[in-house]
N, C-alpha and C positions, 0 to 999 in steps of 0.2 A: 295412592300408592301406600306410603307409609306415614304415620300420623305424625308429626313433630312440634306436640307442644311442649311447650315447655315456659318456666317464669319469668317473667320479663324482669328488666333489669329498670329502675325509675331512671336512670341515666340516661338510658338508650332506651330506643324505641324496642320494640319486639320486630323482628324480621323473619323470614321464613329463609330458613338457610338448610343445605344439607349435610349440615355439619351434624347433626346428632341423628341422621339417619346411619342405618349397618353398615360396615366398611363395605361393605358388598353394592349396596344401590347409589352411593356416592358416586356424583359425576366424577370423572377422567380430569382435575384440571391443570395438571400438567400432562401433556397425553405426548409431549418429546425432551421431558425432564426438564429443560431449560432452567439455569437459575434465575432468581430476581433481577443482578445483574444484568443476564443475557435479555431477560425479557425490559427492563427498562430502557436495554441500547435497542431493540424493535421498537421499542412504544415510540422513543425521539427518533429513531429513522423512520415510521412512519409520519410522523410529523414535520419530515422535510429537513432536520439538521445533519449535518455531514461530518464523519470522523474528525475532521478538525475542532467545530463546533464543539464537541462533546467532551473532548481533553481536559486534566485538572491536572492540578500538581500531582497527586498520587498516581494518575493513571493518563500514560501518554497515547498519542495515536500508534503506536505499535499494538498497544495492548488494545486498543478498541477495534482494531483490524484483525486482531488473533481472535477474538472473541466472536466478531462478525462472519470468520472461518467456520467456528465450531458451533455457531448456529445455526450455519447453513448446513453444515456436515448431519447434525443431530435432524435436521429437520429433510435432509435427502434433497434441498434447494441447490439450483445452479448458481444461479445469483440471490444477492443481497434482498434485487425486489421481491423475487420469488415469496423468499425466507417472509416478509413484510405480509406482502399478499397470503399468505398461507396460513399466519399468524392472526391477519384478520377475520379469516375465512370460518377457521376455527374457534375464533370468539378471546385468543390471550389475551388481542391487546384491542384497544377501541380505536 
């Protein structure tokens, strides 16, 4: 497709990413907006922890349940698994 070399960094290896290909042929990889937030409360629901589980001082299970709302809403899911399942389907989360 498109050529992407470019100098590698002695730090890091060189990798093939499509970060320096045209805005245009860049994969989609948020393709339902999701923030980091929303997508790291998917990545721990897919791995089994439950609203409670995930609570901190900053952020209580109200907010982890409004946010699991507007995931599923962004993402057109009935439920949470859907949301989970859809997520992995599509490659966000592992």
């Amino acid at each position: 497709m498109y050529e992407t070399s470019r100098v590698c960094n002695r730090a890091y290896p060189c990798e093939m990413t499509d970060f320096y290909l045209p805005r245009k042929a860049r994969r989609d990889t948020r393709p339902y907006k999701l923030t980091r937030f929303q997508v790291d409360i998917l990545q721990r629901l897919a791995n089994g922890e439950r609203f409670k589980q995930m609570t901190t001082p900053k952020c209580d299970i109200a907010r982890i349940g409004q946010m699991a709302y507007e995931i599923r809403t962004k993402m057109g899911a009935e439920t949470t698994v859907e949301a989970v399942a859809i997520a992995l389907r599509i490659g966000i989360i592992e």
